[in-house]
PyMOL Python script that loads the backbone (N, CA, C, O; Angstrom):
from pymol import cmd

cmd.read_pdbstr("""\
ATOM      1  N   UNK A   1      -8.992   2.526  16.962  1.00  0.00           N
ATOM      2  CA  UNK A   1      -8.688   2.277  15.568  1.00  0.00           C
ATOM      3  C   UNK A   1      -8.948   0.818  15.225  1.00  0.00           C
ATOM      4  O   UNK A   1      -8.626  -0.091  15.990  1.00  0.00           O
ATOM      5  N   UNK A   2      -9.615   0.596  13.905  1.00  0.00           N
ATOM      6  CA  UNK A   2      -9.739  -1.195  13.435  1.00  0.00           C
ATOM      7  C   UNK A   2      -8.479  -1.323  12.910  1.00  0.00           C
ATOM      8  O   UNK A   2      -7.524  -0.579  13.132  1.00  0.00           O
ATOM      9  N   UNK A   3      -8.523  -2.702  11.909  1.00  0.00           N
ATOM     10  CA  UNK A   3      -7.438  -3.718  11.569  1.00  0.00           C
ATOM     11  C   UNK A   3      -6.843  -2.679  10.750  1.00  0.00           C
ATOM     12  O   UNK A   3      -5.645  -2.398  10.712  1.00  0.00           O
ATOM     13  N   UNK A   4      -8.068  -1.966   9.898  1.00  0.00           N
ATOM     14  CA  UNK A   4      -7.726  -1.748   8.626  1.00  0.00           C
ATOM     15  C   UNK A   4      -6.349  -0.180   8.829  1.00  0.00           C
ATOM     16  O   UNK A   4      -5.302   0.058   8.227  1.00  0.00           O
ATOM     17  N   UNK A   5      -6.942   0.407   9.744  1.00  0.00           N
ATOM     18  CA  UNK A   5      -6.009   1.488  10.072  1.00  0.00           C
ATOM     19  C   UNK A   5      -4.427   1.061  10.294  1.00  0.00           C
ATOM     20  O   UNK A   5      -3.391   1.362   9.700  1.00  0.00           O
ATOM     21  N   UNK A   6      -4.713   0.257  11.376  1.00  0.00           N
ATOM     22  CA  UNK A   6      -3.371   0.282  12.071  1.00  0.00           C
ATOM     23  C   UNK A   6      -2.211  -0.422  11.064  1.00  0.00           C
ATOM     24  O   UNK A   6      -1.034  -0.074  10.971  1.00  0.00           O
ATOM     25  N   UNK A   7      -2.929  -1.576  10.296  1.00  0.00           N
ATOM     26  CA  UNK A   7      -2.609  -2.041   9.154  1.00  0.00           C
ATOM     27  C   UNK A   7      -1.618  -0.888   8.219  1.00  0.00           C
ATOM     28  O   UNK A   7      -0.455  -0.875   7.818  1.00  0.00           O
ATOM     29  N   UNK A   8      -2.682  -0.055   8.149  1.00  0.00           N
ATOM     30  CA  UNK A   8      -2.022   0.904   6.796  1.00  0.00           C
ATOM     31  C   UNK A   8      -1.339   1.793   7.702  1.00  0.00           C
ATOM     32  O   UNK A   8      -0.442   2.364   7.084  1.00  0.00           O
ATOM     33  N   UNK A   9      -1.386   2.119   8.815  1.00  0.00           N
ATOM     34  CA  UNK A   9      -0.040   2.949   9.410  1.00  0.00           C
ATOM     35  C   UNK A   9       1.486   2.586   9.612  1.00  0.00           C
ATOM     36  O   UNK A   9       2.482   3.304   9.706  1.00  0.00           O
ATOM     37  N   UNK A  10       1.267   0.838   9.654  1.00  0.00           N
ATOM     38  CA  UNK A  10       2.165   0.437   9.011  1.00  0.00           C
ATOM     39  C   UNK A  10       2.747  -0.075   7.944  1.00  0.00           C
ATOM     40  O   UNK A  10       3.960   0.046   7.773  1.00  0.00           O
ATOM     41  N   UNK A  11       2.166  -0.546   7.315  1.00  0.00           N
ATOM     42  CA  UNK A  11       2.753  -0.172   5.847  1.00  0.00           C
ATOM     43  C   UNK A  11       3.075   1.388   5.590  1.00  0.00           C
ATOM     44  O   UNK A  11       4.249   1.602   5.289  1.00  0.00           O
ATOM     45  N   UNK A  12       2.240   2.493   5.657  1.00  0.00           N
ATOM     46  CA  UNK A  12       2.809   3.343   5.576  1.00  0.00           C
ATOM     47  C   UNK A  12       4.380   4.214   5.942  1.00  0.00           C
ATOM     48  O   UNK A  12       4.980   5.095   5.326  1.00  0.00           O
ATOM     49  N   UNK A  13       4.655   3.522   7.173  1.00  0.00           N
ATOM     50  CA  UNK A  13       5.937   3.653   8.157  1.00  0.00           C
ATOM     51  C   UNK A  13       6.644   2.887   6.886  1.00  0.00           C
ATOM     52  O   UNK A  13       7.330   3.488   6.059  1.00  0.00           O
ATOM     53  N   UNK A  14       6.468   1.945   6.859  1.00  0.00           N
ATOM     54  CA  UNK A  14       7.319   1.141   5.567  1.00  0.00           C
ATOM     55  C   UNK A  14       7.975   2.038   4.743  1.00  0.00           C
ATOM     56  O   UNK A  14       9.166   2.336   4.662  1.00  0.00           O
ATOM     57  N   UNK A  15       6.678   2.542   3.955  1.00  0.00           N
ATOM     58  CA  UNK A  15       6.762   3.050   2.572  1.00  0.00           C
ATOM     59  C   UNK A  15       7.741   4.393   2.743  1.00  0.00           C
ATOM     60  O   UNK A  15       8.373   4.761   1.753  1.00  0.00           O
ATOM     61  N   UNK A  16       7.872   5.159   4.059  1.00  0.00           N
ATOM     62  CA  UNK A  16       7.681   6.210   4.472  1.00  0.00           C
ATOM     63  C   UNK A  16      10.001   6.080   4.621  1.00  0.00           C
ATOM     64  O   UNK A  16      10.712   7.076   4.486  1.00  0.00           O
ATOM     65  N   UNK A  17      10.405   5.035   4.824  1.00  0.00           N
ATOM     66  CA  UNK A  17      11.576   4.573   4.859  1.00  0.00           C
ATOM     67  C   UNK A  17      12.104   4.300   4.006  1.00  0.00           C
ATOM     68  O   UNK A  17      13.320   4.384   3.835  1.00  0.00           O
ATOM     69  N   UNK A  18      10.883   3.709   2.898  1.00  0.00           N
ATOM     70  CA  UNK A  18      11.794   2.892   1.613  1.00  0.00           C
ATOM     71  C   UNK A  18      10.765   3.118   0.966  1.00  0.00           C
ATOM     72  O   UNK A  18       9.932   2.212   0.950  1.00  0.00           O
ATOM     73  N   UNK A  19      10.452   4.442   0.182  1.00  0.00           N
ATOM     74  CA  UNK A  19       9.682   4.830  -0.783  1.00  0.00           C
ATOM     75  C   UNK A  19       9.740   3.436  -1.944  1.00  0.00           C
ATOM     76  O   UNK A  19      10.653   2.685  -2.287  1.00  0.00           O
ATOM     77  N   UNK A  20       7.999   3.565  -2.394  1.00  0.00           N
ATOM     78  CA  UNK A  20       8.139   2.346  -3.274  1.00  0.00           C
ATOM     79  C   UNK A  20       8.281   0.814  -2.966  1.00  0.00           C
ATOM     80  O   UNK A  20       7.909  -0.005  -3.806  1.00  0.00           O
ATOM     81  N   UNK A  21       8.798   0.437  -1.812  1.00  0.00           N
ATOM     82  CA  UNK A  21       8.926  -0.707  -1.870  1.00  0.00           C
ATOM     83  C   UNK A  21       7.559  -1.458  -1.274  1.00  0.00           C
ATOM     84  O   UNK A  21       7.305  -2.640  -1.509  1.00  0.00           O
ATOM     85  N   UNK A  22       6.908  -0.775  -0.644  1.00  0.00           N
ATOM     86  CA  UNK A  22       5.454  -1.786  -0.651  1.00  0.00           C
ATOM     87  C   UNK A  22       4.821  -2.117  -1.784  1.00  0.00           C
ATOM     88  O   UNK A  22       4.084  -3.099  -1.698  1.00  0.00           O
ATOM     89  N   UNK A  23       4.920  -1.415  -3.142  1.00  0.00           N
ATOM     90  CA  UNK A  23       4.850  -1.514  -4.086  1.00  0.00           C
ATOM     91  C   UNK A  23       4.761  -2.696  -4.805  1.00  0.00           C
ATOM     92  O   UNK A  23       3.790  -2.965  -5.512  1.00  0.00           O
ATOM     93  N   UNK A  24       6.147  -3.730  -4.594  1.00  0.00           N
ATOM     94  CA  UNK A  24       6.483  -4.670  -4.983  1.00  0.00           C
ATOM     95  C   UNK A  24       6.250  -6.291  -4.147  1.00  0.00           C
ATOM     96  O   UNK A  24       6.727  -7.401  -4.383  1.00  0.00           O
ATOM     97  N   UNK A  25       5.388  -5.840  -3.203  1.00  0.00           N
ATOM     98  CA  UNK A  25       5.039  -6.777  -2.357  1.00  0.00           C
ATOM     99  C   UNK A  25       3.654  -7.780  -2.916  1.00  0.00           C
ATOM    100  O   UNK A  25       2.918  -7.244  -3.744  1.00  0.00           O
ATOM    101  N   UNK A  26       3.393  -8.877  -2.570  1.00  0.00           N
ATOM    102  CA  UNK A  26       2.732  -9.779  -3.006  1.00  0.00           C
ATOM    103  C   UNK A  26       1.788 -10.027  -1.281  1.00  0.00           C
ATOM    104  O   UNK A  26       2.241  -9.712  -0.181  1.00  0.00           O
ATOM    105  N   UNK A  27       0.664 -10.556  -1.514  1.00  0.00           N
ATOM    106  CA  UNK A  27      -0.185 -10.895  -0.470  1.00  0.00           C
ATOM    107  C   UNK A  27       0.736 -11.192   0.739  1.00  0.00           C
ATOM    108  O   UNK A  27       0.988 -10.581   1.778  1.00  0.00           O
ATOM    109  N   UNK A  28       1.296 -12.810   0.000  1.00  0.00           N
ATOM    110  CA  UNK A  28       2.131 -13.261   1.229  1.00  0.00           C
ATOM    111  C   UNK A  28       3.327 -12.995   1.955  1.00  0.00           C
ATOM    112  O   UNK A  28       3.861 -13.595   2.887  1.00  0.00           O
ATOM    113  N   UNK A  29       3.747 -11.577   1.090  1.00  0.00           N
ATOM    114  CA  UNK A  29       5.199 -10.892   1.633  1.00  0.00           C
ATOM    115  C   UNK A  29       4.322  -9.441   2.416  1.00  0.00           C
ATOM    116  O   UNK A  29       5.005  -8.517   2.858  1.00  0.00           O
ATOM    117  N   UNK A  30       3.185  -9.410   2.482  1.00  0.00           N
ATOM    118  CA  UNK A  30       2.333  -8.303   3.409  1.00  0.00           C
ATOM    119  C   UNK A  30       2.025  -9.543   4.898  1.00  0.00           C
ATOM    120  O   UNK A  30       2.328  -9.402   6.083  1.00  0.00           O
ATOM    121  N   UNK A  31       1.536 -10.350   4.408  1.00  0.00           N
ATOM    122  CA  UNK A  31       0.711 -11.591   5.664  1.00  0.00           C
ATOM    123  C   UNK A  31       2.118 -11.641   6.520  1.00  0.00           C
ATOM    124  O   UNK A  31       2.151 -11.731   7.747  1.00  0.00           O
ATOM    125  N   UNK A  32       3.093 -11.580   5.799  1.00  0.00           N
ATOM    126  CA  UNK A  32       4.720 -12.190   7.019  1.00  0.00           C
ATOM    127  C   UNK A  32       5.520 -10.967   7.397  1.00  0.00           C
ATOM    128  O   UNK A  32       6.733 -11.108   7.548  1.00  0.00           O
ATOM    129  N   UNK A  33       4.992  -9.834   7.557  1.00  0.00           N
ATOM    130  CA  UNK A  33       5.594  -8.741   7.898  1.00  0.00           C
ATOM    131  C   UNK A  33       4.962  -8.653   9.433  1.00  0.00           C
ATOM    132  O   UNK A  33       3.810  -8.435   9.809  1.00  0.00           O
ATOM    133  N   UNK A  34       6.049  -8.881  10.079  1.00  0.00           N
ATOM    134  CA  UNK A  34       5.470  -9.433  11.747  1.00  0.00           C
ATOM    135  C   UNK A  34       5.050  -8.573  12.315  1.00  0.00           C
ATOM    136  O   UNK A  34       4.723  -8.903  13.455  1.00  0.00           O
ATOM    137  N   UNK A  35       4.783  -6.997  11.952  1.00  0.00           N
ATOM    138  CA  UNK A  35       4.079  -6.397  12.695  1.00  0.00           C
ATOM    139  C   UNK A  35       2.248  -6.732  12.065  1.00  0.00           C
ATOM    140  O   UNK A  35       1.244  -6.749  12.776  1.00  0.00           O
ATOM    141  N   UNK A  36       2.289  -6.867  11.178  1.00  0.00           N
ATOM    142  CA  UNK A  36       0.698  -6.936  10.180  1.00  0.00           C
ATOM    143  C   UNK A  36       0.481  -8.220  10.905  1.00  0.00           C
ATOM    144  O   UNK A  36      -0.577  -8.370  11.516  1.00  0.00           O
ATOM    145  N   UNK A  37       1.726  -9.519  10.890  1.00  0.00           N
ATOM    146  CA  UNK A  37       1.377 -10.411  11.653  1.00  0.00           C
ATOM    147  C   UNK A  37       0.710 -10.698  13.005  1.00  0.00           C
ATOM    148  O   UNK A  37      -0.120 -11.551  13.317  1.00  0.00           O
ATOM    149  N   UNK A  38       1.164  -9.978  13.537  1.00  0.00           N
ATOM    150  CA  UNK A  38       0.873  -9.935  14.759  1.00  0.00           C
ATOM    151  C   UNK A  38      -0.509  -9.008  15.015  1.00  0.00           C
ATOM    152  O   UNK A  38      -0.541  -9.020  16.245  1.00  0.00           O
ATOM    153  N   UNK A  39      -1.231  -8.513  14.749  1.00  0.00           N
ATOM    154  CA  UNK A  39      -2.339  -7.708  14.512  1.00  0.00           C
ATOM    155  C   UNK A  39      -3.256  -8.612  13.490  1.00  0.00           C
ATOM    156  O   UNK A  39      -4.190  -7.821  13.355  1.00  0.00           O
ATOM    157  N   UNK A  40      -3.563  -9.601  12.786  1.00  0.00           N
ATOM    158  CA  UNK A  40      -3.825 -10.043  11.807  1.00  0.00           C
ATOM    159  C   UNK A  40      -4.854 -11.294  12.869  1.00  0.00           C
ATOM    160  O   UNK A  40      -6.081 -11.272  12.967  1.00  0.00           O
ATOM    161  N   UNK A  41      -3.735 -12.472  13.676  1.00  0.00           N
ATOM    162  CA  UNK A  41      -4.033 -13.350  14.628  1.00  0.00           C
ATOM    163  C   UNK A  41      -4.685 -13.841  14.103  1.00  0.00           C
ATOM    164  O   UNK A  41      -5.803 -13.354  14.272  1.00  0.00           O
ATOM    165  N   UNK A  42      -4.684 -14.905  13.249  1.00  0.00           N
ATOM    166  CA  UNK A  42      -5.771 -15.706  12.342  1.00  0.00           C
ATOM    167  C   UNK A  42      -6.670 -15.365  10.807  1.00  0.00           C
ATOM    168  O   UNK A  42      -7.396 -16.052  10.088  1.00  0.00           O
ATOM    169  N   UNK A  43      -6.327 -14.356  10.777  1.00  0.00           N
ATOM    170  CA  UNK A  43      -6.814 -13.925   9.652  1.00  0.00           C
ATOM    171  C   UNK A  43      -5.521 -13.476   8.561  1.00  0.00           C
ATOM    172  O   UNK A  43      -4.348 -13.482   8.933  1.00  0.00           O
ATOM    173  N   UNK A  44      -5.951 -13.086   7.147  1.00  0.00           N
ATOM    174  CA  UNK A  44      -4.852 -12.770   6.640  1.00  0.00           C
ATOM    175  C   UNK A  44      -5.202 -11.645   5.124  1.00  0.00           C
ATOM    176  O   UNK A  44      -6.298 -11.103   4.980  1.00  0.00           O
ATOM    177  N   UNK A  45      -4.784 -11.583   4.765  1.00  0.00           N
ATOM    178  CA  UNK A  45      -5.063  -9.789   3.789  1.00  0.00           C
ATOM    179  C   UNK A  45      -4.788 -10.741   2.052  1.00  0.00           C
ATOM    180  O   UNK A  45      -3.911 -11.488   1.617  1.00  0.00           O
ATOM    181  N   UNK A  46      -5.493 -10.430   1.759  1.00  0.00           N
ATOM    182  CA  UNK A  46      -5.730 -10.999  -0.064  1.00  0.00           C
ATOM    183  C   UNK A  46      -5.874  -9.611  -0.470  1.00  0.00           C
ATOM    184  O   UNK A  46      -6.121  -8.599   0.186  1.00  0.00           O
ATOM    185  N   UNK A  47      -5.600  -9.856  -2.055  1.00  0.00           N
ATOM    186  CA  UNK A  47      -5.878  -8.549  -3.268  1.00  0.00           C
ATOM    187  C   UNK A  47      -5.442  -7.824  -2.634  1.00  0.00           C
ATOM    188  O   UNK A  47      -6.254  -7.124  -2.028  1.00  0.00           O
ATOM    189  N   UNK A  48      -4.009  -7.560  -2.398  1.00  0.00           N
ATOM    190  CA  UNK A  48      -3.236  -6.514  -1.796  1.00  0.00           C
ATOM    191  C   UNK A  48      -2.462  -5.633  -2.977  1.00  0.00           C
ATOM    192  O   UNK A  48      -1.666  -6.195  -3.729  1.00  0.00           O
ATOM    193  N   UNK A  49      -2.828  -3.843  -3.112  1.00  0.00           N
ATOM    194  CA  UNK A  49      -2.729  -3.219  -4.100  1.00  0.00           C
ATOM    195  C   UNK A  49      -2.325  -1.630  -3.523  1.00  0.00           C
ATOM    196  O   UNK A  49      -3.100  -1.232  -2.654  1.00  0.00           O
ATOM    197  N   UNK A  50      -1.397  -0.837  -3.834  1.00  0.00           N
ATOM    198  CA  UNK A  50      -1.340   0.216  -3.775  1.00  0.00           C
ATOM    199  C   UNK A  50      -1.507   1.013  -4.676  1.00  0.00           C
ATOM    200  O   UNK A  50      -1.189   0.616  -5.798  1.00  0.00           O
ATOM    201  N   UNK A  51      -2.033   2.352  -4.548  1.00  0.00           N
ATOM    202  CA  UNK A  51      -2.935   3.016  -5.336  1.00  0.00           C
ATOM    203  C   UNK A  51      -1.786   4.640  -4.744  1.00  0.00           C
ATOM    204  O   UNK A  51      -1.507   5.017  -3.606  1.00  0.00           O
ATOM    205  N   UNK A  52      -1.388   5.234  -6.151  1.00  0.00           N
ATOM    206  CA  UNK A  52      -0.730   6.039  -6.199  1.00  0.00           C
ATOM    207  C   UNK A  52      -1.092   7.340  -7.093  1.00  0.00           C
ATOM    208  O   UNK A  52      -1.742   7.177  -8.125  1.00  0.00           O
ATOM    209  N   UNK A  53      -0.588   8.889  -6.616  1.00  0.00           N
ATOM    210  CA  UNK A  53      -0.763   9.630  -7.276  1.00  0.00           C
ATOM    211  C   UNK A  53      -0.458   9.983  -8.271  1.00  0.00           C
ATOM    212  O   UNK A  53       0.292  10.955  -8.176  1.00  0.00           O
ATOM    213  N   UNK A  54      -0.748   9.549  -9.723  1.00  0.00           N
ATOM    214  CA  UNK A  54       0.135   9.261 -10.907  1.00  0.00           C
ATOM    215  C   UNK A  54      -0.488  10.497 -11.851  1.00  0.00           C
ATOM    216  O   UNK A  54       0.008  10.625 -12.970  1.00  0.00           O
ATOM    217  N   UNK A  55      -1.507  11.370 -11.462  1.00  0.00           N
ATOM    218  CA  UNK A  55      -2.114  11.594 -12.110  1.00  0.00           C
ATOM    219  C   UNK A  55      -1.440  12.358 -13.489  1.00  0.00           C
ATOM    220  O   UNK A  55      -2.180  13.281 -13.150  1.00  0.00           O
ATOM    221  N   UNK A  56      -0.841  12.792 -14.551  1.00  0.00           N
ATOM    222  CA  UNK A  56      -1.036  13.060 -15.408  1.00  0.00           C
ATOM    223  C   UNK A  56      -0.771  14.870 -15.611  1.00  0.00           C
ATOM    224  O   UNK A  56      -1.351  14.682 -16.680  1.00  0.00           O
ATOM    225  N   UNK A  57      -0.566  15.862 -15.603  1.00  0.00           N
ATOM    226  CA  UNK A  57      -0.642  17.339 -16.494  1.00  0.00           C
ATOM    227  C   UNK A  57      -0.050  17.452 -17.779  1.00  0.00           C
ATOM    228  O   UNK A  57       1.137  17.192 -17.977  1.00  0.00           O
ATOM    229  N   UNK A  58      -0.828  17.827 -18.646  1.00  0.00           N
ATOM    230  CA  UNK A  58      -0.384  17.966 -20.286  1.00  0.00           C
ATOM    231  C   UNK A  58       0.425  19.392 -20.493  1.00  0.00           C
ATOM    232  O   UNK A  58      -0.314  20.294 -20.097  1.00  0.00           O
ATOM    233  N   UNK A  59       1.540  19.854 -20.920  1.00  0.00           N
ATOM    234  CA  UNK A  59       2.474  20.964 -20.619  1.00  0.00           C
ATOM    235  C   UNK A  59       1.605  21.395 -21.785  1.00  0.00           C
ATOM    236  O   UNK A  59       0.532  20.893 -22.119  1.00  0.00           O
ATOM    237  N   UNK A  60       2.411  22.669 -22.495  1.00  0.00           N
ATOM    238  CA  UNK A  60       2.245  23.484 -23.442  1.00  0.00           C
ATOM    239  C   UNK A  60       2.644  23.117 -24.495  1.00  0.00           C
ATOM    240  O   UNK A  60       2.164  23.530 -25.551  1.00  0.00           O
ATOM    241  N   UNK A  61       3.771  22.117 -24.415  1.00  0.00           N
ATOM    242  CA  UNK A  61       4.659  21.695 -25.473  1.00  0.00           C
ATOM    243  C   UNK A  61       4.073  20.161 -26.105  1.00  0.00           C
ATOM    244  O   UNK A  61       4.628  19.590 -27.044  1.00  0.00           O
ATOM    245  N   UNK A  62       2.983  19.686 -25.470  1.00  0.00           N
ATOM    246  CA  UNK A  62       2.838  18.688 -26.053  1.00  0.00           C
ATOM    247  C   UNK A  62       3.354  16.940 -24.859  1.00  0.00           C
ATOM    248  O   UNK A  62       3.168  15.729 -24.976  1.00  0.00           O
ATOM    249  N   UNK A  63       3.963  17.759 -23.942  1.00  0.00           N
ATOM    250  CA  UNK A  63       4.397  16.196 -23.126  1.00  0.00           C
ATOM    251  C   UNK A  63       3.568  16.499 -22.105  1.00  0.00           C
ATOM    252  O   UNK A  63       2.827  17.480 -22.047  1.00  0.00           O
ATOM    253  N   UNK A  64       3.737  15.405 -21.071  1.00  0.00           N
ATOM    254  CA  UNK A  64       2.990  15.618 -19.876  1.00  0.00           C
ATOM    255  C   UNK A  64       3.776  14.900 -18.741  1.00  0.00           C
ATOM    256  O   UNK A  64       4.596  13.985 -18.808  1.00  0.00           O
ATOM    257  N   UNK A  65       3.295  15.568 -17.709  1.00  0.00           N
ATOM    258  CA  UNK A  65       4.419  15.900 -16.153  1.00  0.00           C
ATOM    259  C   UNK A  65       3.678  14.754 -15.417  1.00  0.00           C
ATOM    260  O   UNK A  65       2.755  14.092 -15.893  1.00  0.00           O
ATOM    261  N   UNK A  66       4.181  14.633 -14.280  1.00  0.00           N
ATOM    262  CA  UNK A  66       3.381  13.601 -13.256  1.00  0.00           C
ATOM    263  C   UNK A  66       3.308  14.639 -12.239  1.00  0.00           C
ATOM    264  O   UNK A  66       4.222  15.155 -11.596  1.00  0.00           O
ATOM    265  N   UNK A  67       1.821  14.891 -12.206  1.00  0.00           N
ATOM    266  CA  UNK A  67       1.587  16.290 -11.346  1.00  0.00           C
ATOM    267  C   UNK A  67       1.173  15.532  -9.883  1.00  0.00           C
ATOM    268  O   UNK A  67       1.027  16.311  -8.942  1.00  0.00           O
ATOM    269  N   UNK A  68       0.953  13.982  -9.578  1.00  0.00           N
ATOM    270  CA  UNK A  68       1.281  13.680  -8.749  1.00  0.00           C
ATOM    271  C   UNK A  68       1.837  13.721  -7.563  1.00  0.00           C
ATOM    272  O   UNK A  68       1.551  13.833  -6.370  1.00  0.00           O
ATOM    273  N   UNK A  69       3.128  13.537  -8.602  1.00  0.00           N
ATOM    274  CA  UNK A  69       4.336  13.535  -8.067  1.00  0.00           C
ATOM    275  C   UNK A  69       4.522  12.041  -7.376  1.00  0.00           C
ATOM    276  O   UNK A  69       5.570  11.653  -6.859  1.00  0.00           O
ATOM    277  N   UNK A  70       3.277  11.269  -7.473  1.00  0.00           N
ATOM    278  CA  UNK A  70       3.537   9.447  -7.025  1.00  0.00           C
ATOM    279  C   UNK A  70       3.583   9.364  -5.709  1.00  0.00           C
ATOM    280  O   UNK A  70       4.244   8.498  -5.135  1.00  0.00           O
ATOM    281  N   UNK A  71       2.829  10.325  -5.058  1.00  0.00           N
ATOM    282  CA  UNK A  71       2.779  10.234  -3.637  1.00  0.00           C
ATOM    283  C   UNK A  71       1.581   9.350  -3.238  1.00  0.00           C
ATOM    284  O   UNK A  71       0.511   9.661  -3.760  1.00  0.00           O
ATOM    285  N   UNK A  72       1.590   8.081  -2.220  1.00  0.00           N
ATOM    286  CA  UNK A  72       0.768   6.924  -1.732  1.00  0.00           C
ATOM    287  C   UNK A  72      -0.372   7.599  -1.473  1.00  0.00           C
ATOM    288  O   UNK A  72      -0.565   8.610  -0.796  1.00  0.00           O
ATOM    289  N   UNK A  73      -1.067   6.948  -2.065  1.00  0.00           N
ATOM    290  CA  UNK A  73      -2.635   7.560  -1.770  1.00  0.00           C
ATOM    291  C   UNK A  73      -3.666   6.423  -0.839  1.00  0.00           C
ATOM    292  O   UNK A  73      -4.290   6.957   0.078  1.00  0.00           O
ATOM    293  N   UNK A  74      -3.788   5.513  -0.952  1.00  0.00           N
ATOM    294  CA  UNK A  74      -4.158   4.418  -0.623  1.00  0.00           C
ATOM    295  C   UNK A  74      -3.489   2.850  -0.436  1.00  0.00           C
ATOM    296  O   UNK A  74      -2.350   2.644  -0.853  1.00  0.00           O
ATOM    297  N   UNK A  75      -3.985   2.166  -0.022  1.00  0.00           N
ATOM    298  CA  UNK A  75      -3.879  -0.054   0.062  1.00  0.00           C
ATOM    299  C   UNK A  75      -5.019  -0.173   0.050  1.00  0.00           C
ATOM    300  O   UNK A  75      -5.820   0.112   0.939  1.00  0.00           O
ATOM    301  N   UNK A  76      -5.225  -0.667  -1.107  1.00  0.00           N
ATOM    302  CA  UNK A  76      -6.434  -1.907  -1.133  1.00  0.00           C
ATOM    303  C   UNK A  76      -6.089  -3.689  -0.976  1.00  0.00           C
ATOM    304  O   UNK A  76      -5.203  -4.234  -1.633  1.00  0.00           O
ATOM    305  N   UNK A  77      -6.685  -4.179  -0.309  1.00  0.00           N
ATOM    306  CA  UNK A  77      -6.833  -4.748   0.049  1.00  0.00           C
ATOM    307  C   UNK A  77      -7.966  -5.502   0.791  1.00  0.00           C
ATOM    308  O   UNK A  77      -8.882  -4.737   1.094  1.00  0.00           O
ATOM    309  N   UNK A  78      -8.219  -7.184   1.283  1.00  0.00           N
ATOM    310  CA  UNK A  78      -9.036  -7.800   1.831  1.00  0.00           C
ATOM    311  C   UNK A  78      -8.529  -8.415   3.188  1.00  0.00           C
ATOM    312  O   UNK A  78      -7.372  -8.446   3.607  1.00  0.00           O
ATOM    313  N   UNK A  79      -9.509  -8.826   3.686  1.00  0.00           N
ATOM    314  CA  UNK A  79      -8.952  -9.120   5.341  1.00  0.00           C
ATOM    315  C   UNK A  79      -9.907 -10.686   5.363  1.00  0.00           C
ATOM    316  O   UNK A  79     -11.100 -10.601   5.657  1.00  0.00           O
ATOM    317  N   UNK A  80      -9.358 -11.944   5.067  1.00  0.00           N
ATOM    318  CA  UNK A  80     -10.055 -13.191   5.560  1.00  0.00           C
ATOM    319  C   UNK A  80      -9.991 -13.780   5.982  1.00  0.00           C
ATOM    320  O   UNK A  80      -8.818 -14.104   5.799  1.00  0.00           O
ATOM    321  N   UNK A  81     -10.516 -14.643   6.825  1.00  0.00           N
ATOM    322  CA  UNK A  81     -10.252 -15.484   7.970  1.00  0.00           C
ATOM    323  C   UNK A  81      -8.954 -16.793   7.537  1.00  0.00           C
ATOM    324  O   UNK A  81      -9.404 -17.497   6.632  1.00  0.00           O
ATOM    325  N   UNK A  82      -7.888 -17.122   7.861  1.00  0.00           N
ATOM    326  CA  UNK A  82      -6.809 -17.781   7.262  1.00  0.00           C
ATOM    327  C   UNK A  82      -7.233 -19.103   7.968  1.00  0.00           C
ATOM    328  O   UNK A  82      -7.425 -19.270   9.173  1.00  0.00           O
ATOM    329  N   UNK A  83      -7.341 -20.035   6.922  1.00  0.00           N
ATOM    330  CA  UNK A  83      -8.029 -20.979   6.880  1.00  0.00           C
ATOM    331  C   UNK A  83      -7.029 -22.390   6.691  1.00  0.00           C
ATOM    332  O   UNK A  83      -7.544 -23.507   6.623  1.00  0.00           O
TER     333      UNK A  83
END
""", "prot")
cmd.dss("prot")
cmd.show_as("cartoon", "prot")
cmd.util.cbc("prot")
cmd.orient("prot")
């Protein structure tokens, strides 16, 4: 497995404990999470973004559902040499 996997298996474990809260994380509160840390070793993760199932169903009545249901779909993110 590369960076990028093992990376998102943990964050996922995260998310997977405390639904949502990777959510609210910023580059440098992903770079100091000592397991990403430690796997990272000189480098460090920019444009850090989670991407969720939000999608949208329009009912009969005129409203619309989150057919989702907001389940993690993705992290985007960059990986650069920490300089």
């Amino acid at each position: 497995m590369g960076w990028f996997d093992e990376i998102n298996k943990v964050l996922r474990v995260i998310d997977s404990k405390n639904p949502g809260y990777v959510d609210t994380l910023n580059d440098n509160d992903i770079n100091n999470i000592p397991e990403v840390k430690k796997l990272l070793k000189g480098f460090k993760i920019v444009n850090f973004s989670v991407k969720r199932d939000n999608e949208k169903q329009g009912l009969g009545d005129g409203t619309k559902k989150n057919a989702g249901g907001n389940k993690l779909r993705e992290f985007n993110y960059t990986i650069e040499p920490d300089i």
